[in-house]
C-alpha positions as CSV (number, residue, x, y, z in Angstrom):
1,X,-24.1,29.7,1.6
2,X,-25.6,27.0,-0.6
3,X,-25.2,23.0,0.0
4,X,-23.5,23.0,-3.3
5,X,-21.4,26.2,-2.5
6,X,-19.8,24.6,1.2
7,X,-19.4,21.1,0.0
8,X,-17.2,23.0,-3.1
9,X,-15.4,24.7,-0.6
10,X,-15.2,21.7,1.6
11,X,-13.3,19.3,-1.5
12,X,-11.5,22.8,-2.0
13,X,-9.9,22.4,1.8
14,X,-9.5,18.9,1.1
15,X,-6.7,20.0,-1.8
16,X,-4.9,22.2,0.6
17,X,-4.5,19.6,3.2
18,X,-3.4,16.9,0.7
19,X,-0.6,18.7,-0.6
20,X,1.5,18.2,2.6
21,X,3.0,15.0,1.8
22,X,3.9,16.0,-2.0
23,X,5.4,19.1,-0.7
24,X,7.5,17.5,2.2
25,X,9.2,15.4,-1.0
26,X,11.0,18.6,-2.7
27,X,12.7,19.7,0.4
28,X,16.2,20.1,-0.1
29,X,17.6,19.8,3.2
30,X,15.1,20.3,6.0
31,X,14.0,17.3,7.9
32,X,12.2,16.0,10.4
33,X,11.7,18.7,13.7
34,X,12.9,21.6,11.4
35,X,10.1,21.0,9.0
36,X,7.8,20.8,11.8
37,X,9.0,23.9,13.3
38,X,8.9,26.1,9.9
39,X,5.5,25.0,9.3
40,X,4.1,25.5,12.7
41,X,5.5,29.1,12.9
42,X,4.3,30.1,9.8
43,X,1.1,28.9,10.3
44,X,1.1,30.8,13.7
45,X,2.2,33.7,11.7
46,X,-0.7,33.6,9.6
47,X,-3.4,32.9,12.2
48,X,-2.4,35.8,13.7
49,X,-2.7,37.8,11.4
50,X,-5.6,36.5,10.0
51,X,-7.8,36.3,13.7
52,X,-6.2,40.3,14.2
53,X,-8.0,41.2,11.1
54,X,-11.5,39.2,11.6
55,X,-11.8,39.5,15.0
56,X,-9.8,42.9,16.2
57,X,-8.3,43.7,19.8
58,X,-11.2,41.6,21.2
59,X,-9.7,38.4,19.9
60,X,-6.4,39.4,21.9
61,X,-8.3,40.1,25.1
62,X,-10.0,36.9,24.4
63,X,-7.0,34.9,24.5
64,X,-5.6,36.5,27.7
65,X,-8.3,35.4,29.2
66,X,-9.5,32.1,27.9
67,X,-10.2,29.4,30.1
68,X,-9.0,25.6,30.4
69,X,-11.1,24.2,27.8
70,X,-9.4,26.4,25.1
71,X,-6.1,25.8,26.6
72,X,-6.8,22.1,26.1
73,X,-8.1,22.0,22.9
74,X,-4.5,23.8,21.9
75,X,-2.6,21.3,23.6
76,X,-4.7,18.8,21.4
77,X,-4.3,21.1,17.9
78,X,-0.4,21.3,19.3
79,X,-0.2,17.3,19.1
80,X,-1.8,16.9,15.7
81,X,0.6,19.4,14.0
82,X,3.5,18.1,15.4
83,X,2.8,14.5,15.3
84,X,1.5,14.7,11.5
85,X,4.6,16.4,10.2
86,X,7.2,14.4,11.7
87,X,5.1,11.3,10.9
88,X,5.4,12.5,7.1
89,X,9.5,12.4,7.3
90,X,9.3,9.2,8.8
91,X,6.9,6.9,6.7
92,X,5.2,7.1,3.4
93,X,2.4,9.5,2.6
94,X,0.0,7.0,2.4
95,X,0.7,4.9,5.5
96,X,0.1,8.5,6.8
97,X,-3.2,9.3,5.5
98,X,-4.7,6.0,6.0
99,X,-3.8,6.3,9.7
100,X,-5.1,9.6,10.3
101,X,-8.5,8.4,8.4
102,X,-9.5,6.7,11.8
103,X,-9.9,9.8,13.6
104,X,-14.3,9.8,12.8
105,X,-14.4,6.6,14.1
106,X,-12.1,7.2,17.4
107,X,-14.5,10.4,17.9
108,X,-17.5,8.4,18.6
109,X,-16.2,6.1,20.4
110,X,-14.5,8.7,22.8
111,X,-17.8,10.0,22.5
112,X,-19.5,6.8,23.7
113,X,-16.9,6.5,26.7
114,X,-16.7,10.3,27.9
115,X,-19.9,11.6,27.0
116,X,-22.6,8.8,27.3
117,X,-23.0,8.7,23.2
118,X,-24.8,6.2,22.1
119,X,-23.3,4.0,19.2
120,X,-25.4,2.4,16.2
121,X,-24.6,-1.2,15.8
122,X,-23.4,0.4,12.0
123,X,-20.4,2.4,13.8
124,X,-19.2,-0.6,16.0
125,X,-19.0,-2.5,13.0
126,X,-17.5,0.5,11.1
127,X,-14.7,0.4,14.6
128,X,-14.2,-3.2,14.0
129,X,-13.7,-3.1,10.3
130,X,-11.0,0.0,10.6
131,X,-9.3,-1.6,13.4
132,X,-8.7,-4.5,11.2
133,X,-7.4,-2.2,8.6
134,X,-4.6,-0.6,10.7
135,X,-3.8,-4.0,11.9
136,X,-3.1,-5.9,8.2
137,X,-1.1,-2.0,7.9
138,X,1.2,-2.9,10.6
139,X,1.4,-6.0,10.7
140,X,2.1,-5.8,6.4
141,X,5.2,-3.6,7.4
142,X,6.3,-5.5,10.4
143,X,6.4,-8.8,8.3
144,X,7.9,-6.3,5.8
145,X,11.0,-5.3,8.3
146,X,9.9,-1.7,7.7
147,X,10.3,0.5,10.7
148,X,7.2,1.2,12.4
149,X,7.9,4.6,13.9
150,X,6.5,6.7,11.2
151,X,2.8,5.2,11.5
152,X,2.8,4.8,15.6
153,X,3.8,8.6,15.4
154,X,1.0,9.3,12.9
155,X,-1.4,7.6,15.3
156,X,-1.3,10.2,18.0
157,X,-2.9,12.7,15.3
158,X,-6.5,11.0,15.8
159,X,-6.4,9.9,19.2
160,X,-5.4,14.0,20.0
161,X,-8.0,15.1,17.0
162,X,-10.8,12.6,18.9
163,X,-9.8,14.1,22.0
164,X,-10.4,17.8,20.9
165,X,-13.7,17.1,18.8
166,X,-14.8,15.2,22.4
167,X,-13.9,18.2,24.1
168,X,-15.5,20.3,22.0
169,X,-18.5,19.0,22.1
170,X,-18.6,19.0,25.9
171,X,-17.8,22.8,25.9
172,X,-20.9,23.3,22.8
173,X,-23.6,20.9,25.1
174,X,-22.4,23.1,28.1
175,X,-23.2,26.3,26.2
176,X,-26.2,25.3,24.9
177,X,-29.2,28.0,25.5
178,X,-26.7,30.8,26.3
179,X,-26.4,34.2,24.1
180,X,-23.7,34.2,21.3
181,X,-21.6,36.3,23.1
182,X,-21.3,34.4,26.1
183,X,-20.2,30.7,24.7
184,X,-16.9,29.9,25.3
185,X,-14.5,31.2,22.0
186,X,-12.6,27.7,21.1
187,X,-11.1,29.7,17.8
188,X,-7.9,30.6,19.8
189,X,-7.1,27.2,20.6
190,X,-5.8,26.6,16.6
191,X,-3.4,29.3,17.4
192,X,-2.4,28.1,21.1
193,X,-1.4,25.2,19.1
194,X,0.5,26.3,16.1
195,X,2.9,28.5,18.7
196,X,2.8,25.8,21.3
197,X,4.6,23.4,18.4
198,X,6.7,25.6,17.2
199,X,8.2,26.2,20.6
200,X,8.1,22.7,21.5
201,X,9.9,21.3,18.2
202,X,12.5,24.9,18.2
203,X,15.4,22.6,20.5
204,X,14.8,19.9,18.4
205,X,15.2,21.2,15.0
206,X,18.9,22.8,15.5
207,X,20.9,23.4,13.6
208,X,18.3,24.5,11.3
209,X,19.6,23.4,7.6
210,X,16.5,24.7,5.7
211,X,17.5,26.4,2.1
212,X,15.5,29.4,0.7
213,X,13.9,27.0,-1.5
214,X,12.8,24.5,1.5
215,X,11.6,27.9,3.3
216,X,9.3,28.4,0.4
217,X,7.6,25.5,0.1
218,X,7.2,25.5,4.3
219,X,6.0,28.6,4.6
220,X,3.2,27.3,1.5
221,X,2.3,24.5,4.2
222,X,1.9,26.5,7.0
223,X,-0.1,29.5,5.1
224,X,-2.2,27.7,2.3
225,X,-2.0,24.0,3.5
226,X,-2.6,24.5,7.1
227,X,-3.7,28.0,8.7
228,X,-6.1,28.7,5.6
229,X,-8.5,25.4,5.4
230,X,-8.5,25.3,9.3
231,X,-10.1,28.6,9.2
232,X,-12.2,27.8,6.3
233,X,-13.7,24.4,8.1
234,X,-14.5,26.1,10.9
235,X,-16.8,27.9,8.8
236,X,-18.1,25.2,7.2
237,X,-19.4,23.5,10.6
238,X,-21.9,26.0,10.7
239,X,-23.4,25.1,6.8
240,X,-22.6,21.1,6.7
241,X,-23.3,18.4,9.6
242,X,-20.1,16.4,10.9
243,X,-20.9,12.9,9.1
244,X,-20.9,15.1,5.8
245,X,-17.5,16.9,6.8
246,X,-16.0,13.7,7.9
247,X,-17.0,11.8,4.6
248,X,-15.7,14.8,2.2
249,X,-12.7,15.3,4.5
250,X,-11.4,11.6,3.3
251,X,-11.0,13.0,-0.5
252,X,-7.2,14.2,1.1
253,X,-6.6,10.6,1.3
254,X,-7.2,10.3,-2.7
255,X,-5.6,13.4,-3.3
256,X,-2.8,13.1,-1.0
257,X,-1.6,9.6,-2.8
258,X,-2.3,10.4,-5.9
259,X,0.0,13.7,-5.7
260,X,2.9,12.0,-4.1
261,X,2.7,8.9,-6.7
262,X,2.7,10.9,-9.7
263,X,5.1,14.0,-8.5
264,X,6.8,12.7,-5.5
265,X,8.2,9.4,-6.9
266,X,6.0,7.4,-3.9
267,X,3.6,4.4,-4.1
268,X,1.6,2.9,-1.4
269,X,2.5,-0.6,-0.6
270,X,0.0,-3.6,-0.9
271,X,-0.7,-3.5,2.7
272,X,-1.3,0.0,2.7
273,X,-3.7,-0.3,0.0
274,X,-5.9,-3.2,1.2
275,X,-5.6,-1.8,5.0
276,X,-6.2,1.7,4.3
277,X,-9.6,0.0,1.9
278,X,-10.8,-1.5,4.9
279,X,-10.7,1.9,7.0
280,X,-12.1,4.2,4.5
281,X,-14.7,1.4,3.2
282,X,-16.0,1.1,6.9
283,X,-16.1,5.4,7.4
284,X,-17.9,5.4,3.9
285,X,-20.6,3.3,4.9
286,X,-20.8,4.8,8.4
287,X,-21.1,7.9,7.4
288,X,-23.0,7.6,4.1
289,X,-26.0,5.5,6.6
290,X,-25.8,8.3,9.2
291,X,-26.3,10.7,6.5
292,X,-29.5,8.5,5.2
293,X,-30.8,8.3,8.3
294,X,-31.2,11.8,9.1
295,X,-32.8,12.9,5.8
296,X,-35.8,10.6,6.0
297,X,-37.1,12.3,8.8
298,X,-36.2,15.3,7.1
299,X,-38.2,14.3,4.0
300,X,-41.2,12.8,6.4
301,X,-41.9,16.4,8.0
């Protein structure tokens, strides 16, 4: 695969991801729990079929079989698709995005504190700068008298996506040197997760109210806005480094707000706006420096 070729398909998964807020405002009747539920079964749904057809009955065995790490990582994955959905009925899109857009930034510092990472001055600065930019967020809505439950819910989607990416790359340094066959298979995790929230969120959802139109649109979200890109991006970590991945990946905060503002009758607030500036301004720079830095050795050898 060319550059050009993955970062297409990279601004590609982007656009499924951002439809989720857009898509949560045409539901008729489902709310909250249910829509997490819907969305986390289908998506199960189609991860299994999907992984049944790449990978065969050794995918199956693998899962039977799979080991702590994986086990964790889909109590992680479980966390982000619950939290991210029920965030979604309970603030604006926006407020949302802008929250999850932190989760770069938490990754290296987890990494710093679990893994002995070391941290540019750049990416403190970058910590600083977002950390300001949730705080004008929250403290915009307090002052506001909006209810805060939406965002605080939102904010366990980074701190469970930072602790997965940590984790991963604990189980990818511990693997280093051995034969393809023998690294640890993290793939089954996304689907330990998907069933693990639809399990978890069933009780909660009854009595289910969804119409035939509301099943429609959930079962679009958890086919071609959840279980397809998170497939596709697992792919892509093997043609584009992490900073560029993280630095595209913030496109669904563009084209998540600009779908719900003109078809889902939602604009961000003023403290959303200059908050959510702050936080993507800081990731921007981070990662558009980290990028720099690496290619002028590149272009020195």
């Amino acid at each position: 695969m060319t550059h050009r070729r993955a970062v297409a398909l990279m601004i590609l998964i982007t656009l499924l991801w951002s439809i989720a807020g857009v898509v949560t405002r045409h539901l008729d009747s489902a709310r909250s729990f249910e829509v997490t539920f819907w969305r986390s079964l289908f998506n199960a749904l189609a991860l299994m079929a999907a992984l049944s057809v790449m990978r065969g009955s050794a995918f199956w065995r693998g899962l039977l079989h799979a080991g702590w790490p994986v086990w964790v990582s889909g109590v992680c994955w479980a966390v982000m698709y619950t939290s991210f959905m029920v965030a979604m009925t309970k603030t604006t899109v926006a407020n949302v995005l802008v929250t999850l857009s932190i989760g770069p930034l938490i990754t290296a510092l987890f990494g710093r504190l679990f893994l002995a990472h070391r941290l540019p001055a750049r990416t403190w600065l970058a910590i600083a700068l977002a950390g300001v930019g949730i705080a004008w967020m929250f403290g915009k809505e307090a002052m506001a008298g909006a209810s805060l439950t939406g965002t605080l819910v939102a904010l366990f989607v980074p701190l469970a996506a930072a602790t997965n990416w940590t984790l991963l790359q604990h189980v990818a340094h511990g693997d280093a040197g051995l034969a393809a066959e023998d690294r640890l298979d993290m793939l089954p995790a996304v689907l330990i997760g998907a069933t693990l929230s639809a399990l978890a969120t069933l009780p909660l959802a009854y009595p289910l109210q969804a119409s035939g139109h509301d099943m429609g649109l959930l079962a679009l979200l958890g086919v071609a806005q959840l279980a397809i890109p998170c497939l596709l991006v697992v792919r892509l970590t093997r043609e584009l480094p992490a900073a560029e991945i993280a630095l595209l990946g913030l496109l669904e905060v563009l084209f998540g707000v600009t779908w719900t503002w003109l078809w889902g009758g939602e604009s961000p607030s003023s403290g959303t706006v200059i908050g959510g500036a702050l936080v993507i301004g800081a990731l921007v720079l981070n990662e558009l420096l980290e990028l720099k830095q690496k290619r002028i050795p590149a272009a020195q050898t």
